[in-house]
C-alpha positions as CSV (number, residue, x, y, z in Angstrom):
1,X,173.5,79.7,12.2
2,X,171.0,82.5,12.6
3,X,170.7,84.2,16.2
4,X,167.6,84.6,18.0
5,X,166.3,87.1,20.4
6,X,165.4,85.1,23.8
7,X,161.7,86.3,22.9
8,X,161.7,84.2,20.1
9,X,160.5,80.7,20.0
10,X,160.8,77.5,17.9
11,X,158.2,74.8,17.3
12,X,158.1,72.2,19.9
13,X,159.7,69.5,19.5
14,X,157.5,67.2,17.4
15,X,157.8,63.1,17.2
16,X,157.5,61.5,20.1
17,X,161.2,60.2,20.8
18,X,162.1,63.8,20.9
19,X,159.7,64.9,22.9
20,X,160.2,62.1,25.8
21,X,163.8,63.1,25.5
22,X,162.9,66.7,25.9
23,X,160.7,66.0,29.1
24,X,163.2,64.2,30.6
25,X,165.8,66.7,30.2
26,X,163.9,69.2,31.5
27,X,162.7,66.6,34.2
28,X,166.8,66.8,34.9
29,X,166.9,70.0,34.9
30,X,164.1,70.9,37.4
31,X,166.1,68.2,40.0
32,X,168.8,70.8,39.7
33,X,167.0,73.8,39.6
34,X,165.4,73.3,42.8
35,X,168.3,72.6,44.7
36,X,168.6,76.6,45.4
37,X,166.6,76.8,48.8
38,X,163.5,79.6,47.9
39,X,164.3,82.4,50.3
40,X,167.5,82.5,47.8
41,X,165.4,82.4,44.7
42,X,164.7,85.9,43.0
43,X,161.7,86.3,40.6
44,X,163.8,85.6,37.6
45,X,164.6,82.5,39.2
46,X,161.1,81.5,40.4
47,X,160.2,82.6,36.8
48,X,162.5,79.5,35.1
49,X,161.3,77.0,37.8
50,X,157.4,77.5,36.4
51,X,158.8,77.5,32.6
52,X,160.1,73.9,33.3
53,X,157.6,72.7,35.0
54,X,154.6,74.4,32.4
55,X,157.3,72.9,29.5
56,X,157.1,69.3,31.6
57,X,152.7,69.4,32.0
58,X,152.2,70.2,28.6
59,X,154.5,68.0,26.8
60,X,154.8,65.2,28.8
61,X,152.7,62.1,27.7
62,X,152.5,60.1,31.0
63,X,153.2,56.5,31.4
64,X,151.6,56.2,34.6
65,X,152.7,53.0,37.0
66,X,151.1,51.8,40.5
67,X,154.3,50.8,42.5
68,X,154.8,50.9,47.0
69,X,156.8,52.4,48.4
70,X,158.6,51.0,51.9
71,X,157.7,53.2,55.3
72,X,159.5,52.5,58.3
73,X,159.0,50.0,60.5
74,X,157.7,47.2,58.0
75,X,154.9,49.1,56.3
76,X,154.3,49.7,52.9
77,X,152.3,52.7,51.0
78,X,150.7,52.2,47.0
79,X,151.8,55.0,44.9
80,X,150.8,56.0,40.9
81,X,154.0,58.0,39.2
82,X,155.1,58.7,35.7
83,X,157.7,57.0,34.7
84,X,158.7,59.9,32.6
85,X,158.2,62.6,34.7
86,X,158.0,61.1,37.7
87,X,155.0,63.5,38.7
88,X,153.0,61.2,41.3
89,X,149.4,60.8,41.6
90,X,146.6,60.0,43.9
């Protein structure tokens, strides 16, 4: 297996399976990666966060649902999400 410099890239990923995988991986990944509360967060760090989510906006083909969501007491509020990405929108 050849080694590659971290300045290298590869092709996307480029059949759809893949990619949905890809997106949600990384979709994983940013749950975890935001964790780290942003006063901790150096510019390396900060750096990574905008990778993943740039990675997540350009590859992810949304599958967009209307859903509500439950608000205490006893009222209700319509939503739109991906169900891939789980980016909401108005």
């Amino acid at each position: 297996m050849e080694n590659k410099s971290v300045n290298e890239t590869e092709d996307p990923p480029n059949d759809d399976d893949s990619i949905l995988e890809s997106v949600r991986l990384m979709q994983t990944a940013k749950t975890y990666i935001q964790y780290l509360p942003t006063q901790l967060q150096n510019e390396e760090y900060k750096k990574i966060c905008d990778l993943v989510e740039k990675y997540i906006e350009t590859y992810c083909k949304h599958n967009i649902v209307y859903d509500e969501i439950d608000i205490p007491p006893d009222n209700s509020k319509p939503i739109r999400y991906c169900t891939h990405c789980y980016k909401t929108f108005k």
